[in-house]
VEXZA-653884 format. One record per residue (C-alpha): residue in three letters; x, y, z. Coordinates in steps of 0.2 Angstrom, whole numbers, plus 5000, padded with zeros to 4 digits. Layout:
% residues N
ALAXYZ
...
***
This chain:
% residues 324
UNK469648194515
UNK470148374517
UNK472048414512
UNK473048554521
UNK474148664511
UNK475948684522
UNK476948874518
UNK478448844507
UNK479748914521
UNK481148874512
UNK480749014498
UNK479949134510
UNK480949304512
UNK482449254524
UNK481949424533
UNK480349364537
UNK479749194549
UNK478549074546
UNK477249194550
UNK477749324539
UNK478149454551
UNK479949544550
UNK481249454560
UNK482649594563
UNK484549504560
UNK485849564571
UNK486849734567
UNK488649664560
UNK490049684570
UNK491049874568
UNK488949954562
UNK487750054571
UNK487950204583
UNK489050124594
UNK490250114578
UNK489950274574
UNK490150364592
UNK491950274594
UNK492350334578
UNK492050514583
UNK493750614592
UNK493650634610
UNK493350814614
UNK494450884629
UNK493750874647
UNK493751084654
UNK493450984671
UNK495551014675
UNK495051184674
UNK494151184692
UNK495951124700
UNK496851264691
UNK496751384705
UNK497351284718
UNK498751244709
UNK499251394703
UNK499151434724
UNK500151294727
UNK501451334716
UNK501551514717
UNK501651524739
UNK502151344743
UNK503351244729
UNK504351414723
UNK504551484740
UNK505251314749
UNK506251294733
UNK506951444735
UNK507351444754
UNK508051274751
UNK509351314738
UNK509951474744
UNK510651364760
UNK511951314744
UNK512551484740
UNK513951574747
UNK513751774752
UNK514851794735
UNK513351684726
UNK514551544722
UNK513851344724
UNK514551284741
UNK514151154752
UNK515051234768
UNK513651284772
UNK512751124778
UNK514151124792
UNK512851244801
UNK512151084804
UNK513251024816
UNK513151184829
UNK512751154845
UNK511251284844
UNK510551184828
UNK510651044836
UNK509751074851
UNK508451174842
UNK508251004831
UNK508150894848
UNK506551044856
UNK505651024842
UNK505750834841
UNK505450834861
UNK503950944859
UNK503150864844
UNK503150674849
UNK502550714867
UNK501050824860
UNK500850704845
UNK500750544856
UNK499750634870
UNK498350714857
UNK498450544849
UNK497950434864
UNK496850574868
UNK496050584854
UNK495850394852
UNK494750384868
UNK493650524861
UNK493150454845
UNK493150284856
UNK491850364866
UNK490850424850
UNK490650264844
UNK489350244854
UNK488250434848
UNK487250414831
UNK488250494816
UNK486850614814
UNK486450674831
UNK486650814840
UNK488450764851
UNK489350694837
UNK488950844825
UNK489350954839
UNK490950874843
UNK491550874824
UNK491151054820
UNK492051104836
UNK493350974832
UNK493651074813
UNK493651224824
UNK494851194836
UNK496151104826
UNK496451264813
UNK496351354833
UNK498251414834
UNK499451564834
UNK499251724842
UNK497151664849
UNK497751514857
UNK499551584865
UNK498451754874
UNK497051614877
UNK498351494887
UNK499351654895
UNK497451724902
UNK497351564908
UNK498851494915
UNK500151634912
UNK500951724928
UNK499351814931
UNK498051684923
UNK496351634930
UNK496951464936
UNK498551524942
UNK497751644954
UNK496451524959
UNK497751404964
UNK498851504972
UNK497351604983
UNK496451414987
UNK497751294990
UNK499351384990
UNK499851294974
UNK501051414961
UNK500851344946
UNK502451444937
UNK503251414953
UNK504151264949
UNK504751304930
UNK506151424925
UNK505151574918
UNK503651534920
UNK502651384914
UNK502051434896
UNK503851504893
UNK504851384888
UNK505051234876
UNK504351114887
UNK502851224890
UNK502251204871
UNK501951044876
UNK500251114884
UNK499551234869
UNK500151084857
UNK499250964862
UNK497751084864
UNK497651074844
UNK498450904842
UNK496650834853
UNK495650894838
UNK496450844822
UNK496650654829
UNK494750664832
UNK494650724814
UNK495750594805
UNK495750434816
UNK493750434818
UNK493450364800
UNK494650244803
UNK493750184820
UNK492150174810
UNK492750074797
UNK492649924812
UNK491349824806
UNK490049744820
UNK490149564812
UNK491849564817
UNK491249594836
UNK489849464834
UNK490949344824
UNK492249354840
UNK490849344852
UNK490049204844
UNK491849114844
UNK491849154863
UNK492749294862
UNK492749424877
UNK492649604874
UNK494449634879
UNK495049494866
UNK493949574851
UNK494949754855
UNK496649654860
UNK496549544844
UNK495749614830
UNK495249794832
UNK496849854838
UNK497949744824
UNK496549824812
UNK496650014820
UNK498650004824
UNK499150104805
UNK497750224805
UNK498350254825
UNK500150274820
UNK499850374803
UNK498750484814
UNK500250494825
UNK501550544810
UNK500450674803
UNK500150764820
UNK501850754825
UNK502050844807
UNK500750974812
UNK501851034827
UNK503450994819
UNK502951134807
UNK502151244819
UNK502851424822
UNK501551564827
UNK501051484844
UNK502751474848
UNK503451644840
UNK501851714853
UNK502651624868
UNK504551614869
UNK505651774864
UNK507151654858
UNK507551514847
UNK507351344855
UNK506451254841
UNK506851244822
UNK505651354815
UNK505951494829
UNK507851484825
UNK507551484805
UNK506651664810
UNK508151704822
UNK509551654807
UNK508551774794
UNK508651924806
UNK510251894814
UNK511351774809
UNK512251674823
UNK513051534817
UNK514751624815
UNK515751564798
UNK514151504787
UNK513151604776
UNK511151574772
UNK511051464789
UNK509051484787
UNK509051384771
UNK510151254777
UNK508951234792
UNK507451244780
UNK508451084770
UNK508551004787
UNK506551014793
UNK506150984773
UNK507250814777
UNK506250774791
UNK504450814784
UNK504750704767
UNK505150554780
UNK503950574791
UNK502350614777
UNK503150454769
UNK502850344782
UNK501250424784
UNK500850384765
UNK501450204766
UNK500150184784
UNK498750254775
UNK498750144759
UNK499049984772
UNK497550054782
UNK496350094772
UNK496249904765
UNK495149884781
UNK493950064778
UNK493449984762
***
């Protein structure tokens, strides 16, 4: 009868097993490197540095100069603190230099926004990465930043009272296309309309075609598995789903050409819109009895752009649930 000797476990070295080999306890709680690397100061990130330029740009030829412009529409000619001035106002030239660039601005706004709409609805169907989509995004970044002096001679070479499509009009069919319009077509407040939209196209295509790839295909086979026609899907949850990015798109273009003065300063000679008469009141003023009308009328467009950027903001946030 053979006798086998069983290890005394109870007095082996806690640190060891029954085997003898090293069993490692855990680290206590507040030891080891981790302990050690929270306990060492945060050094300070140089990556704000890289931003320092741009706001240093900002500040220096965006935030002083509209600071200025907006508070000297609060001083007198003596340099006394008035609010007089904001009776400028109320003129009849202010006012309907407020209502041409409202006219102007909405109509482009909504016509480069529908047009626009049915560009990146046709692109829906191009792959991201091939040649027409890549085509029509670099032209798109082009075109949109296409404006001033270029565009104006651009539209008056071609439509203008001796353009290439006038001409052709008028020798094929007898048509005089700056026949009908006081001054010609291009020359007028309605007449921005045309070279307005022209850059208004573009930047809608730029901003409102993530929005329209953020529609997910389950959505399209959900609906069509539910029985759902093609009409319903767009009438029923694209749209509801695209309707703030389509409006936000809409705010910030009417912004665009709210704010818009080269084109026009190329095109009409006089004041009809805000930022023609702001020039107009720091050469010559006209509005007789108030001092610093151009600050006053930079107060009123400042006004208008918070609002509408606001709104644009508020879309935005609400839209972009749906392009996460």
């Amino acid at each position: 009868m053979t006798t086998q000797t069983i290890p005394d476990t109870a007095s082996a070295d806690p640190g060891k097993g029954s085997a003898g080999t090293a069993v490692s306890s855990p680290p206590a709680r507040g030891s080891g490197p981790a302990s050690i690397t929270s306990k060492r100061p945060r050094r300070l990130s140089l990556a704000f540095l890289g931003f320092t330029p741009f706001a240093a740009y900002v500040v220096l030829f965006l935030a002083i100069p509209a600071v200025i412009a907006v508070a000297s529409g609060f001083f007198s000619d003596s340099g006394s603190f008035t609010f007089a001035n904001l009776k400028a106002l109320g003129d009849s030239t202010i006012l309907s230099a407020f209502q041409g660039s409202f006219m102007v601005s909405a109509i482009s706004a909504l016509l480069g926004a529908v047009i626009g709409a049915i560009v990146c609805f046709a692109l829906l169907g191009t792959r991201p990465d091939g040649f027409l989509r890549t085509t029509i995004d670099a032209a798109s970044s082009v075109l949109a930043q296409f404006g001033g002096v270029m565009l104006a001679f651009a539209f008056i070479a071609t439509i203008g009272f001796q353009g290439l499509l006038t001409l052709w009009l008028q020798s094929a069919f007898g048509f005089n296309l700056n026949g009908a319009s006081n001054g010609g077509l291009l020359y007028s407040v309605p007449g921005l309309i045309i070279p307005y939209t022209y850059f208004e196209v573009p930047l809608m295509v730029l901003t409102f075609m993530p929005a329209m790839e953020g529609l997910k295909a389950t959505w399209g086979e959900a609906a069509a598995t539910l029985g759902a026609t093609r009409l319903r899907y767009w009438t029923k949850i694209a749209m509801p789903v695209l309707a703030p990015a389509f409006w936000g798109s809409v705010l910030l273009l009417f912004a665009n050409a709210f704010s818009s003065f080269a084109t026009a300063a190329a095109l009409l000679s006089q004041g009809g819109i805000i930022p023609l008469n702001i020039k107009q009141q720091l050469t010559s003023e006209t509005v007789v009895g108030v001092a610093n009308t151009a600050g006053v009328l930079a107060l009123g467009m400042l006004i208008i752009m918070v609002i509408v950027m606001g709104a644009y903001s508020l879309l935005q946030r609400r839209a972009a649930r749906w392009q996460r």
